[in-house]
N, C-alpha and C positions, 0 to 999 in steps of 0.2 A: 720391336714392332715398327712398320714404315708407317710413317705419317707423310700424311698430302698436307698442305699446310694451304689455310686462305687468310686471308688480311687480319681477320679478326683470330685470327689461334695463336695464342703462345704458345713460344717453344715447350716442346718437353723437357720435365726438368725431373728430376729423384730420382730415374731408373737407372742411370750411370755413376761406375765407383767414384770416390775420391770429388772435393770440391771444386767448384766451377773458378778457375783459375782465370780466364779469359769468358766476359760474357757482354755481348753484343745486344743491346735494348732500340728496337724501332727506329732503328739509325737510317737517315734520310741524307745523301750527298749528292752534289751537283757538280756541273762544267760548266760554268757558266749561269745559261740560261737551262740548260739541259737536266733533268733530271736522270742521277745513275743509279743511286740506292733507294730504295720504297718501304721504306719498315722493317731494314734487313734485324733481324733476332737472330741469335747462334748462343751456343755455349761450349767454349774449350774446357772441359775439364783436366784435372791436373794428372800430370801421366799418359796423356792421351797424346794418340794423333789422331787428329779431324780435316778430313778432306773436305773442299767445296770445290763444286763441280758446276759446268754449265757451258755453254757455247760461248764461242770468240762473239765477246759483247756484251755476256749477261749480267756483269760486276765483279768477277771475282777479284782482278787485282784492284778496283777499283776498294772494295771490301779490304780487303791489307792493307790500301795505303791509307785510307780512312781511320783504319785500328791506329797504325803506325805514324798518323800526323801527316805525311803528304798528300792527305784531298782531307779539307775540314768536313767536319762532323757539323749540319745544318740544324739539323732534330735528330733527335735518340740523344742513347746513351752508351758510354766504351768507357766498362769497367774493368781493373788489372787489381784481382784479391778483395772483391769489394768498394774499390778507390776509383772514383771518377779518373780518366784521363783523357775524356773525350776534348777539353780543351787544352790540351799543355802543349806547349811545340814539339816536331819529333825529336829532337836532340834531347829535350827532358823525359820523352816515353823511353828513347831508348835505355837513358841511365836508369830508368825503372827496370829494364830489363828485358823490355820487348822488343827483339831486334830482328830486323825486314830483309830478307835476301831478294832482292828486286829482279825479275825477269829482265834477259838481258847480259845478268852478273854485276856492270858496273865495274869492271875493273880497272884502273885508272892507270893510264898511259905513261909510262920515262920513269912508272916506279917499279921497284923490284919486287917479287912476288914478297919475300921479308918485310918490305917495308909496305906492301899491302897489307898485309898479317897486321904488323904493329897500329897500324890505324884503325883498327877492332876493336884496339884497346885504348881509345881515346880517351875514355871515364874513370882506368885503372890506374889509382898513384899509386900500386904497391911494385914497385921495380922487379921482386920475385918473383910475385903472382903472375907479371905479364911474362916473364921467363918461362912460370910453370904452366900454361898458355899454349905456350911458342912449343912447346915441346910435347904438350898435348897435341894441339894439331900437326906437328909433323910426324907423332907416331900413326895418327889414323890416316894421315895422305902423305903417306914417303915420300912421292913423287915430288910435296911439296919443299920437301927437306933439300933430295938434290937438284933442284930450278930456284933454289933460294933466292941466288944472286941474276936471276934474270929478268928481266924485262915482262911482269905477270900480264903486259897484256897480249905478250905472243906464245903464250901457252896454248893448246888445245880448247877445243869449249869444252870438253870433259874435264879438261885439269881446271878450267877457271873456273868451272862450277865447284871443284873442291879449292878452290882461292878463295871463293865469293861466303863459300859454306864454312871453311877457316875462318875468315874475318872475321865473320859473325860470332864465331862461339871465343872468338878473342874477349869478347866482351862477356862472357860468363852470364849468356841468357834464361832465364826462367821461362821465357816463351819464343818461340822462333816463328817468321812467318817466313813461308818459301813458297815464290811463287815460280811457278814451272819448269822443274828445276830438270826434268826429262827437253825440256827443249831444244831442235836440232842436237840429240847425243846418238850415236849410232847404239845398237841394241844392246853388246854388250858395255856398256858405260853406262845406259840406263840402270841395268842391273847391279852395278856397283855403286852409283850414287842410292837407288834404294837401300842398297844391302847401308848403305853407311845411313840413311837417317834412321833405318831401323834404331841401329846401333847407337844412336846418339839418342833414341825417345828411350830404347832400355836405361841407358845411362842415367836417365833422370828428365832430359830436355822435353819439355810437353811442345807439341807442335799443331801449328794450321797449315797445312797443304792445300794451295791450288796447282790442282794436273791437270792440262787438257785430257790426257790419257785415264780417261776413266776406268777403265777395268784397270789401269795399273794403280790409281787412287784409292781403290776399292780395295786392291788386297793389301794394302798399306796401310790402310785405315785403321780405326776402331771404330768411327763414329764417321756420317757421313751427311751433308747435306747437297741439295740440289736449288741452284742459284737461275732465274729466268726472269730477263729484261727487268734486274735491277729487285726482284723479288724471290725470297726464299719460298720452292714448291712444293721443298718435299723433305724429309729429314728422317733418318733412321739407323742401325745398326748397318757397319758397313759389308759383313758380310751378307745381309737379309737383302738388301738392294742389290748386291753383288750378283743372287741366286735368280734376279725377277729381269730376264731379259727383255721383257716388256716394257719394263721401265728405264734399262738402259736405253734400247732404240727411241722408245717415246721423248725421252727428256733430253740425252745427249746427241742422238742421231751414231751412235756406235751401236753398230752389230755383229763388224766381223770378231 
């Protein structure tokens, strides 16, 4: 069922399988003087992928970096399994597990996509583990296999998207946050970064999605909410919002 959400509604909670793995309580963040977040509520359950959606502005990555320790948590609450972590720095969220692919990518200059990879695995003493790793992610991104020894920040933005998306799972995360991870990629690369988080939420990785591309967010989904100046509006199954074009125009301004 889609729900319209106002100040005073809490999220919907018990309709959805499997426990709330990621769950976002009245979280209030700022810039400054500025207010970005207003009582953002959300719930990642486990298994899931959950898109958040909304216009250039309306919090979404402001929403990740808040989860993820890079914008503090003012008021509310960002719990991982039940466990506060709304105040730990992000280097201790990540070792928990929850690890941020940042719009952008981030991929860092004079190193080689390899020894980008290996920096994922900042938190892993186990010298095998980070091996069995390395070899995970280069069977799901070949490409990454033969550009090993190159320079990962002159790779394509499709390939550094799967650099940015290697790193990340170098770290053996329990929850991933990806922020616009379709950005600037020509169409067919979009479709193969999809096809690949799919394949990573099968595998086990629960994930939060912020798409500008709304209908591409939607059929991605399971779960879906709708983010506006800093307030959650609207929240529901993501194929049910998918079906109501009324609400894609009304809320995101997409209609073709």
């Amino acid at each position: 069922m889609i729900q319209t959400i106002d100040q005073t509604d809490a999220p919907a909670v018990g309709s959805r399988p499997g426990k709330v793995r990621l769950g976002i309580r009245d979280v209030e963040a700022f810039y400054g003087q500025i207010q970005a977040l207003r009582g953002v509520s959300l719930d990642v359950h486990e298994g899931e992928i959950v898109t958040l959606l909304g216009s250039n502005g309306a919090g979404k990555s402001t929403t990740l970096k808040t989860i993820s320790g890079l914008v503090r948590v003012q008021r509310g609450e960002v719990q991982l399994e039940g466990e506060s972590i709304a105040r730990l720095a992000a280097h201790e969220i990540a070792r928990r597990g929850v690890v941020h692919v940042p719009e952008g990518r981030r991929i860092l200059r004079g190193l080689t996509v390899k020894e980008n990879l290996e920096l994922g695995a900042f938190t892993v003493k186990d010298s095998g583990l980070r091996r069995q790793r390395l070899d995970e992610v280069y069977a799901l991104f070949p490409i990454l296999h033969e550009r090993r020894h190159q320079d990962g920040s002159l790779l394509s933005g499709g390939q550094q998207q799967m650099l940015a998306m290697g790193r990340a799972l170098m770290h053996g995360p329990s929850v991933m946050l990806l922020d616009e991870p379709s950005m600037g990629l020509a169409p067919k690369l979009v479709t193969d970064i999809m096809r690949i988080i799919k394949r990573l939420n099968e595998a086990g990785t629960t994930i939060l999605l912020v798409e500008q591309n709304a209908r591409l967010g939607l059929r991605l989904a399971h779960y879906a909410y709708v983010i506006e100046n800093g307030e959650i509006r609207m929240q529901g199954a993501a194929a049910e919002l998918r079906q109501d074009e009324s609400i894609v125009k009304a809320y995101l301004g997409v209609g073709e």
